[in-house]
C-alpha positions as CSV (number, residue, x, y, z in Angstrom):
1,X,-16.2,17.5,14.7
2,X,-16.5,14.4,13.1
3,X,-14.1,11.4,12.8
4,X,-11.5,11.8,8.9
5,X,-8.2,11.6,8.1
6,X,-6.6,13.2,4.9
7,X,-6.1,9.5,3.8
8,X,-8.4,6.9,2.2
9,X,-8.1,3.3,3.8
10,X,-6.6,2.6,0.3
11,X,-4.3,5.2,1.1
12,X,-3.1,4.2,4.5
13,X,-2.8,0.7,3.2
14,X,-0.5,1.5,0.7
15,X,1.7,3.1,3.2
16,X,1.5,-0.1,5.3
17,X,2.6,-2.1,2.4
18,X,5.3,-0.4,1.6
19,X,6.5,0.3,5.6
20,X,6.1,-3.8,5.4
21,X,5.7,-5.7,2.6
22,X,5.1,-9.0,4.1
23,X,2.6,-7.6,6.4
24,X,-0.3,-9.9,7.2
25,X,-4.0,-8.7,6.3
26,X,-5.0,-9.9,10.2
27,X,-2.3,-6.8,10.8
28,X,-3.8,-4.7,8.1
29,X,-7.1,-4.9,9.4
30,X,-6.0,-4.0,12.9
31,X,-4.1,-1.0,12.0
32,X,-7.1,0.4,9.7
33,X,-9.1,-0.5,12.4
34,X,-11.8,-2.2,9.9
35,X,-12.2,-5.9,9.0
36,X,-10.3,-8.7,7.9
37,X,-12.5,-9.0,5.0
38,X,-12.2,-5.0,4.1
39,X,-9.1,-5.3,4.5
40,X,-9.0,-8.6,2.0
41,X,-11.1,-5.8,0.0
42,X,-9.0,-3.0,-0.3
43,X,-5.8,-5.4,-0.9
44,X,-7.6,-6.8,-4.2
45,X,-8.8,-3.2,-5.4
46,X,-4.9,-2.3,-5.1
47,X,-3.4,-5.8,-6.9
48,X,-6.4,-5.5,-9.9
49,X,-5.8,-1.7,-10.3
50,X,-2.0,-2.9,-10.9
51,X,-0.5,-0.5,-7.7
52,X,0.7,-3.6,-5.7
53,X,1.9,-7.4,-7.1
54,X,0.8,-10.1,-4.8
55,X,3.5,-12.9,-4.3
56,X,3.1,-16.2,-2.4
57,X,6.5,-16.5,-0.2
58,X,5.5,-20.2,1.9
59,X,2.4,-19.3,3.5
60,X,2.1,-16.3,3.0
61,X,2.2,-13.2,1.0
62,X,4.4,-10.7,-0.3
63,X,3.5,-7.2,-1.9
64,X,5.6,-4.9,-3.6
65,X,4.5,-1.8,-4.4
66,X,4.7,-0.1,-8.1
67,X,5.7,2.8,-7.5
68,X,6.4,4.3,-11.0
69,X,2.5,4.4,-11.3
70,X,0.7,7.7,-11.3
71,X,-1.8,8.3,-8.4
72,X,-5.4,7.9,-9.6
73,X,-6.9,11.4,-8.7
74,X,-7.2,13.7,-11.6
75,X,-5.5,16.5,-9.2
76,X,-2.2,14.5,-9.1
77,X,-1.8,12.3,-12.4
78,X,1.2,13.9,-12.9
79,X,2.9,12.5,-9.6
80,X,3.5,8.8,-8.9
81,X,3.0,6.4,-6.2
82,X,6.4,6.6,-5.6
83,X,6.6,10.3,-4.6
84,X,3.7,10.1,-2.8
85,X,5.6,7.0,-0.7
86,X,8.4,9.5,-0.3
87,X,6.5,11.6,1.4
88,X,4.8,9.3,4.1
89,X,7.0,6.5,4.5
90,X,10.4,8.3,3.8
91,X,12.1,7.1,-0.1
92,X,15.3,5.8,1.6
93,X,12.9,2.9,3.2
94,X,11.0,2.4,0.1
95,X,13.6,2.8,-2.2
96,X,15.7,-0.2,-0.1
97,X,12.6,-2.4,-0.3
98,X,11.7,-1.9,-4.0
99,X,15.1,-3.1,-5.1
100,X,15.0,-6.6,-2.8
101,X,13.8,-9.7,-4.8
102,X,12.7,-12.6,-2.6
């Protein structure tokens, strides 16, 4: 049997994000095991598709996820980033984070 997971690298990053919002894409790419340039990638397909807000904090960067937006699968319209979040990350964490301003 081949190598999948139910998740797609967009997925899994979004759960990373939201785990840790200042998370490095050097990290990302390590824990998607795929480049530092996919990962550069998949960051910008989530900031131009309006799921994650990029903010420069010093050198580096900060993302905070927006949750009130529904997934983009016709399947689940009706639920939002946030509940899927809920589900894989645990709300309490993500609910803590989303309500921090730098």
């Amino acid at each position: 049997m081949g190598d999948w997971t139910f998740l797609t690298n967009h997925g899994r990053a979004l759960v990373l994000i939201a785990h840790e919002p200042q998370t490095r894409l050097r990290d990302l790419a390590a824990a998607l095991d795929v480049t530092e340039r996919t990962a550069y990638g998949i960051v910008s397909d989530l900031v131009a598709a309006g799921y994650l807000v990029k903010e420069r904090e010093g050198r580096r960067n900060r993302y905070q996820v927006q949750a009130h937006l529904p997934l983009r699968d016709a399947l689940s319209r009706e639920r939002t980033v946030g509940e899927l979040l809920d589900l894989l990350v645990g709300g309490e964490k993500v609910r803590r984070r989303r309500g921090r301003r730098p």
